[in-house]
C-alpha positions as CSV (number, residue, x, y, z in Angstrom):
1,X,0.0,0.0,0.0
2,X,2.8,2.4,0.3
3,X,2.1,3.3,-3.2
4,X,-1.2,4.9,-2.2
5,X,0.5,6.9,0.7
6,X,2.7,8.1,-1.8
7,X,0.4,9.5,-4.2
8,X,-1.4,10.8,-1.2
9,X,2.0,12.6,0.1
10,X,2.8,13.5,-3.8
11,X,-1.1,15.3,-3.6
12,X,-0.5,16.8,-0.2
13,X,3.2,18.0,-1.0
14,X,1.6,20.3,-4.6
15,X,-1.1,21.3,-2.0
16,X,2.0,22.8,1.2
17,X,5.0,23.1,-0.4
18,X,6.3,26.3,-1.6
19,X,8.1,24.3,-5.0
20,X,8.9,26.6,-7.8
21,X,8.2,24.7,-10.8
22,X,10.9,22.6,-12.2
23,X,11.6,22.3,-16.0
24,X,10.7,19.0,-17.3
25,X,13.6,16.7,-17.5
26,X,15.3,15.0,-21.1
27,X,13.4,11.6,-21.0
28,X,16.2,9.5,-23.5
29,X,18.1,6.8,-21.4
30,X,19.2,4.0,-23.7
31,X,17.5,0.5,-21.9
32,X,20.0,-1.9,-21.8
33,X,19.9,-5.1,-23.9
34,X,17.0,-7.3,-22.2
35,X,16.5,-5.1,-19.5
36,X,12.6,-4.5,-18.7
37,X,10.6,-1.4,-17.2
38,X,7.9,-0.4,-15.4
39,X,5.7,-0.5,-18.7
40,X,3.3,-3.1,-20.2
41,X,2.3,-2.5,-23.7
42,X,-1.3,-3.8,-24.0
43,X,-2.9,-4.7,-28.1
44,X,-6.4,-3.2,-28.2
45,X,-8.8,-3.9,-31.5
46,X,-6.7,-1.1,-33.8
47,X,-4.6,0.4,-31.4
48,X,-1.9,0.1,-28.2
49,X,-2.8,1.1,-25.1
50,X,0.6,1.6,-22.3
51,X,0.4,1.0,-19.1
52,X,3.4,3.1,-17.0
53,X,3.7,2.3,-13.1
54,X,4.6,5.9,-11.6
55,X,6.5,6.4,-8.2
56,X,4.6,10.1,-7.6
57,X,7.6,11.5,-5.8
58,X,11.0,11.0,-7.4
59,X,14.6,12.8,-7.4
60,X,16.4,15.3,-9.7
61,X,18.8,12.4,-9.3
62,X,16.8,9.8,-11.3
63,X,16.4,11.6,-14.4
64,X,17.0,11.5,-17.4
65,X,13.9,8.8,-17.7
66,X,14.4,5.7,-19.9
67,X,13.9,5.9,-23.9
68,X,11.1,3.0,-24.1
69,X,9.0,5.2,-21.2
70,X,9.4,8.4,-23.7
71,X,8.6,6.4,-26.7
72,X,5.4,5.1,-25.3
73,X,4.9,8.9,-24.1
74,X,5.6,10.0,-27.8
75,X,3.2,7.0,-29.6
76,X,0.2,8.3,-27.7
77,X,-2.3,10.4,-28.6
78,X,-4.3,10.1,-25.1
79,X,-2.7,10.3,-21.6
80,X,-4.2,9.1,-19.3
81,X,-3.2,10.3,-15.0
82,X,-4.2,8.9,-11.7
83,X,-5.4,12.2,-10.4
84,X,-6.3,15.8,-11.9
85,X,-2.9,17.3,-12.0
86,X,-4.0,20.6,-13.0
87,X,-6.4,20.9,-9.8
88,X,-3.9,19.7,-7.8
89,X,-1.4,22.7,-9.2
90,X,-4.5,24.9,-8.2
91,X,-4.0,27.2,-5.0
92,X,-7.6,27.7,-4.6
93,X,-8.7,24.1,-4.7
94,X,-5.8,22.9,-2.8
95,X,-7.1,25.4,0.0
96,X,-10.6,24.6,-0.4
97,X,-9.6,20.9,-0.6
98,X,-7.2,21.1,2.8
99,X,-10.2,22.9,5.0
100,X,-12.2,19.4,4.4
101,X,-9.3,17.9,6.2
102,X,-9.3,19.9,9.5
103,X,-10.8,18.6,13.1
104,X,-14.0,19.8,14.7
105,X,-12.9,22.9,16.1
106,X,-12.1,21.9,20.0
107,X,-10.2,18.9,18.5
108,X,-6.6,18.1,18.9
109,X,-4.9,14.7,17.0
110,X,-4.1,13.8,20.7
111,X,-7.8,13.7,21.3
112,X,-8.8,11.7,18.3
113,X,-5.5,9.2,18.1
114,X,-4.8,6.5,20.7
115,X,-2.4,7.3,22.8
116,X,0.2,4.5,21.7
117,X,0.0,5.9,17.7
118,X,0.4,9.9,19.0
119,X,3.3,9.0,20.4
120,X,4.5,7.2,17.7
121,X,3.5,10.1,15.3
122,X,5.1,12.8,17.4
123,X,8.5,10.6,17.4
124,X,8.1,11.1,13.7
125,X,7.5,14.8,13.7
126,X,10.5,15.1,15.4
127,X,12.6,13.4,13.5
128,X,11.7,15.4,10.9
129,X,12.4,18.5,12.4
130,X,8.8,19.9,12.9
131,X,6.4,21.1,15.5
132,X,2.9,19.0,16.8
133,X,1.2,22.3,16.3
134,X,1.4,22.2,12.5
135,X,-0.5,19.0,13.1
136,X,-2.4,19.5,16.0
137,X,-6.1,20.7,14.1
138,X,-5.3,17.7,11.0
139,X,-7.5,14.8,10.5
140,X,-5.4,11.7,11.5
141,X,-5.5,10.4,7.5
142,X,-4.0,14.3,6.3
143,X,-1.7,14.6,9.1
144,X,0.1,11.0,8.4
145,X,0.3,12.2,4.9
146,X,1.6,15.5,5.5
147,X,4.1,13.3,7.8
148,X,5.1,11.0,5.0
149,X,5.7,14.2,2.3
150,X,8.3,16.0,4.8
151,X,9.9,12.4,5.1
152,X,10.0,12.0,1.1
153,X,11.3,15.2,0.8
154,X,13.6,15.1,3.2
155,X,15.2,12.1,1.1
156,X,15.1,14.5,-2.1
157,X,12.2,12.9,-3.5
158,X,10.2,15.6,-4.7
159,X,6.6,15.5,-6.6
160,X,7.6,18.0,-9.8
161,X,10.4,15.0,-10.6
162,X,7.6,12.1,-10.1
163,X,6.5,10.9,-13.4
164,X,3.1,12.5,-13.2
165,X,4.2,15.4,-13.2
166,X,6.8,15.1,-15.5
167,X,4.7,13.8,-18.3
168,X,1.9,16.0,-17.4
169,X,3.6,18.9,-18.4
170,X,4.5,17.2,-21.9
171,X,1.3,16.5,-22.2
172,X,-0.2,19.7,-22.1
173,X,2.6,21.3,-23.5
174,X,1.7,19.2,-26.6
175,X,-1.8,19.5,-26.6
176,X,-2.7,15.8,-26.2
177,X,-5.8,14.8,-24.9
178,X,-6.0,14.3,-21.0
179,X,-8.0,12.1,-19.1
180,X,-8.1,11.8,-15.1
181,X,-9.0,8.7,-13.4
182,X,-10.2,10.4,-9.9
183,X,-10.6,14.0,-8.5
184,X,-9.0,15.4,-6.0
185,X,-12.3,15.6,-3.8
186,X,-12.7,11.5,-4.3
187,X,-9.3,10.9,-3.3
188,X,-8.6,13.0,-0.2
189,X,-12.2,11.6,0.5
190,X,-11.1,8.4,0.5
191,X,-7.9,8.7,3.0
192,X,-10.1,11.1,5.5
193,X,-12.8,8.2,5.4
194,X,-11.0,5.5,7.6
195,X,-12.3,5.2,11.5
196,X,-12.2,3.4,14.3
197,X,-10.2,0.0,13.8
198,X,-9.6,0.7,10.1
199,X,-7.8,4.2,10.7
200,X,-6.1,3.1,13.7
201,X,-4.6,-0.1,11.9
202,X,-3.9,1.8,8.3
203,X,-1.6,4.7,10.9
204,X,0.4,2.3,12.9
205,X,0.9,0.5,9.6
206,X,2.2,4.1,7.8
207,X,4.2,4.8,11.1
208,X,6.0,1.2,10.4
209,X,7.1,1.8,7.2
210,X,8.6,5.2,8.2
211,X,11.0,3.5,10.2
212,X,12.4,2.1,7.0
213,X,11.8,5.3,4.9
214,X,15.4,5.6,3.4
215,X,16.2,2.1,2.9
216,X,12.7,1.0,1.1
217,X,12.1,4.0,-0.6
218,X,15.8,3.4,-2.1
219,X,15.0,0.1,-2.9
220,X,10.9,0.3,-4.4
221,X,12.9,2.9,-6.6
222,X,15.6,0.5,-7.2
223,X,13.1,-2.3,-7.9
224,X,10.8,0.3,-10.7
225,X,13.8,1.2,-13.0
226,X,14.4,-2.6,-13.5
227,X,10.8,-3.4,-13.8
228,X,11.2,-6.1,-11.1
229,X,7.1,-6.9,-10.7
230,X,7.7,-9.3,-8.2
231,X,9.7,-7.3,-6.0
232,X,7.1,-4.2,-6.2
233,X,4.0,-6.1,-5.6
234,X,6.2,-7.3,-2.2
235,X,7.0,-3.8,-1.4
236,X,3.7,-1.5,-2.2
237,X,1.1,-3.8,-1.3
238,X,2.3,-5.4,1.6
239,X,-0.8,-4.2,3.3
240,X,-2.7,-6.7,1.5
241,X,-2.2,-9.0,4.1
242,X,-1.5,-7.4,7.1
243,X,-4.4,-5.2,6.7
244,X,-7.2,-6.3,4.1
245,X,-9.6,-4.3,4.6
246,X,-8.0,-1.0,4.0
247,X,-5.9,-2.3,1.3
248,X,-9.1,-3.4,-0.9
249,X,-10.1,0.2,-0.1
250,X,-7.2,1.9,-1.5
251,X,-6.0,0.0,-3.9
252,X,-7.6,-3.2,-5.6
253,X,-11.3,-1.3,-5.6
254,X,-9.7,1.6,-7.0
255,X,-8.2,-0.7,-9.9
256,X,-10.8,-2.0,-10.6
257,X,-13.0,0.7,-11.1
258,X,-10.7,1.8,-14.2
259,X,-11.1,-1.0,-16.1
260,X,-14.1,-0.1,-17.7
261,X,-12.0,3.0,-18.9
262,X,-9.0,1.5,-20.0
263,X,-11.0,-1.4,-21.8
264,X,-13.1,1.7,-23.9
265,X,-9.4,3.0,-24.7
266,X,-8.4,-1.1,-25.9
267,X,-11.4,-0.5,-28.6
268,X,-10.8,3.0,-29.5
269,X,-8.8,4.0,-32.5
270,X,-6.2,6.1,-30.8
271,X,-3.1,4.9,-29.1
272,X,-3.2,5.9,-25.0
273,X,-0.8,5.9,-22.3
274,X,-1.7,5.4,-18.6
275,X,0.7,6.4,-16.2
276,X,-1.1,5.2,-12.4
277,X,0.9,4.0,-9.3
278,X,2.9,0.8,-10.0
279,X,1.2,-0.8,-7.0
280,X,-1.9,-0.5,-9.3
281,X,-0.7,-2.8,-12.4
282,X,1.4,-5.5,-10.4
283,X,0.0,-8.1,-8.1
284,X,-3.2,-10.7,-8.8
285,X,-5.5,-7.9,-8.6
286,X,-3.5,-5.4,-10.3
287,X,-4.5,-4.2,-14.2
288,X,-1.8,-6.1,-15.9
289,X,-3.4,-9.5,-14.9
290,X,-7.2,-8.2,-14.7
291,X,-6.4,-7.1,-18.4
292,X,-5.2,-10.9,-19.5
293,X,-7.9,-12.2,-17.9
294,X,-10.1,-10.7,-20.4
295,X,-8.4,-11.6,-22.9
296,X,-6.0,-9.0,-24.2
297,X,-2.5,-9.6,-24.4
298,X,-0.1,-8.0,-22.7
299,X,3.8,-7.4,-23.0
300,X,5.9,-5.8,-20.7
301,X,8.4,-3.5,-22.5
């Protein structure tokens, strides 16, 4: 699941950083001989529809971006993005969005979070360098994602170098046609609607794999640029085990609502590219397999 919290940070890091825009990097790596990517290249009825796993929040350091993910990029006419990048870029929306996520007025994060997880969280805040009173008025679901942005960053990773981003800004710099899976109101929605048992278990969970920021960050990075599915489906959706419930919630529900979109794209006439969270196209419920079992075939690039 650490996928999800990522594009979550990646959405909460546009909404409070102060990041002057970054020029969009040179995307022409060579791949090595055999080597594979993050990409699946899927056959529709007269067209090719790509599917590109993102990690939301990259570094300045992992750029340039390999050819085959540019080609794909260049062969579309349609690109297709998690979340409405443009609304996310928006000042007034972000605000507008961010009030939503704020306590009853009287309420304190202490109040709301068991004792065991505040102190866990406020261990965290620390170690980042920041004070309990920027979170003190937060939803528990924004103020562990506004945790897990200052972490990311803190590690370079920054969301104007994730691939979103990046090939957002070709996008619309080219005039393609853009499509967005979810809106910013579903998806903050969605990570302020946990409660009792399922918030309580989805934050200790987040707080665990802070521990490890650095070293699994490094290596679900590591594991992306060689296209190591196996090794990614381990990493982001290790929640699908230890916590079921939320994981179906945040990520195998949300891929399979898209389906229906990306099998309209399979029998359009127009080549696409769909650039989501890699945690969303690995795994037995992720949209590389849903997408064989209906019959399309699939090849990853």
């Amino acid at each position: 699941m650490r996928h999800s919290r990522i594009l979550f940070s990646a959405l909460i890091a546009f909404f409070a950083l102060s990041i002057s825009q970054l020029p969009a990097q040179p995307s022409h790596t060579p791949a090595k001989p055999g080597s594979l990517h993050c990409l699946w290249k899927v056959q529709g009825d007269s067209n090719v529809v790509y599917l590109l796993g993102s990690i939301h929040l990259l570094r300045e350091s992992d750029y340039p971006l390999p050819q085959v993910m540019d080609s794909a990029f260049t062969n579309s006419q349609i690109a297709v993005f998690e979340m409405d990048i443009d609304k996310a870029n928006d000042p007034a929306a972000s605000l507008a969005l961010l009030s939503k996520a704020t306590l009853p007025e009287g309420k304190t994060l202490h109040d709301v979070l068991p004792e065991k997880v505040y102190n866990s969280f406020s261990n965290h805040v620390q170690e980042v360098g920041m004070s309990m009173m920027i979170f003190d008025s937060m939803k528990p679901g924004m103020a562990i994602m506004m945790l897990d942005a200052m972490e990311l960053v803190k590690l370079g990773a920054n969301p104007e170098y994730g691939e979103d981003e990046h090939f957002f800004k070709l996008a619309k710099d080219g005039g393609r046609k853009i499509v967005a899976l979810e809106t910013l109101d579903f998806q903050l929605g969605l990570m302020l609607s946990f409660e009792g048992q399922d918030e309580e278990l989805y934050l200790e969970k987040s707080l665990e794999e802070m521990d490890n920021e650095k070293k699994e960050y490094n290596e679900m990075v590591a594991a992306w640029k060689t296209g190591n599915a196996a090794a990614l489906e381990k990493m982001l959706n290790e929640m699908r085990t230890d916590a079921p419930a939320v994981f179906k919630k945040l990520v195998s529900d949300r891929t399979a609502s898209w389906v229906p979109t990306v099998d309209d794209l399979l029998h359009g006439s127009q080549n696409a590219i769909i650039i989501v969270g890699a945690g969303h196209l690995v795994g037995p419920d992720g949209m590389v397999e849903l997408l064989k079992k209906q019959g399309f075939k699939v090849t990853q690039l």
